[in-house]
C-alpha positions in Angstrom: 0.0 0.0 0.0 1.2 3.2 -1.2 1.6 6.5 1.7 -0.6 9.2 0.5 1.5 12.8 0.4 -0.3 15.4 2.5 -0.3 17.9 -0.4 -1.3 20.6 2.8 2.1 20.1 4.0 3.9 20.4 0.8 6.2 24.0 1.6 5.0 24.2 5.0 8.2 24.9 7.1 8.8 22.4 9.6 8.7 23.3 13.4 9.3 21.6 16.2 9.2 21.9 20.2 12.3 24.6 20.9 14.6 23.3 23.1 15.5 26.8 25.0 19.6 25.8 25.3 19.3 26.2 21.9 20.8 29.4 20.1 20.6 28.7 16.2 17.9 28.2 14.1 17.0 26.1 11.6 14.3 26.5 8.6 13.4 23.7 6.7 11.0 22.9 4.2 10.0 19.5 2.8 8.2 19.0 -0.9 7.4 15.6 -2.8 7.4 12.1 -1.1 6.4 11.2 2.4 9.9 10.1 3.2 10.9 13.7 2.3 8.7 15.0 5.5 10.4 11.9 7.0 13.9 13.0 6.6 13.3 16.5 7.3 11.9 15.3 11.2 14.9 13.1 11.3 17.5 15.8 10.0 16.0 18.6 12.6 16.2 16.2 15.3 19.9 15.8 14.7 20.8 19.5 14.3 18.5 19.9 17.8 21.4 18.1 19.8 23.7 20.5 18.2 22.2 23.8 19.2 19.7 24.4 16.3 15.7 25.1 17.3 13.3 25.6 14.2 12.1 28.5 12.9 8.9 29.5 10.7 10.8 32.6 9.4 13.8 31.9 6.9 14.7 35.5 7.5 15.3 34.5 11.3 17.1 31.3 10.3 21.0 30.8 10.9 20.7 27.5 8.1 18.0 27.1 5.9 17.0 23.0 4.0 15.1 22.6 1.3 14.3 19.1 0.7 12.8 17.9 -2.4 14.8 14.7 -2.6 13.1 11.1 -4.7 13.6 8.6 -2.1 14.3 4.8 -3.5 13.1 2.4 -0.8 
C-alpha cells in the first residue's frame, strides 16, 4: 500500500518543540514524497542536539533546507 503525500504540507516549514539551550535556528521545508517530511523530522532532530531550534521565518534562520529529494526504498 502506497503513503498518501499530504499535499497541505507540501512547503510548510517544519517546526518543532524549541529546546530553550538552543541558540541557532533552523528553517526547513519539505516537498514531494512522504519520506521527504520523514527526513526533514529526522535531520532537525539531529541539528537539535547540536544547538539548532526551528524556525517558521527563513529571514530568522542561521541555516536554511530545502528538501525535495526522490527517495528509492
Amino acid at each position: 500500500m502506497a503513503k498518501e503525500i499530504d499535499e497541505s504540507k507540501q512547503g510548510q516549514s517544519l517546526v518543532l518543540t524549541a529546546d530553550s539551550t538552543n541558540t541557532k535556528k533552523l528553517y526547513i521545508e519539505s516537498y514531494g514524497c512522504q519520506m521527504n517530511f520523514s527526513d526533514s523530522e529526522i535531520v532537525a532532530s539531529i541539528l537539535s542536539k547540536v544547538g539548532y531550534n526551528t524556525t517558521d521565518s527563513v529571514d530568522d534562520a542561521d541555516l536554511v533546507l530545502y528538501q525535495h529529494l526522490l527517495s528509492s526504498r
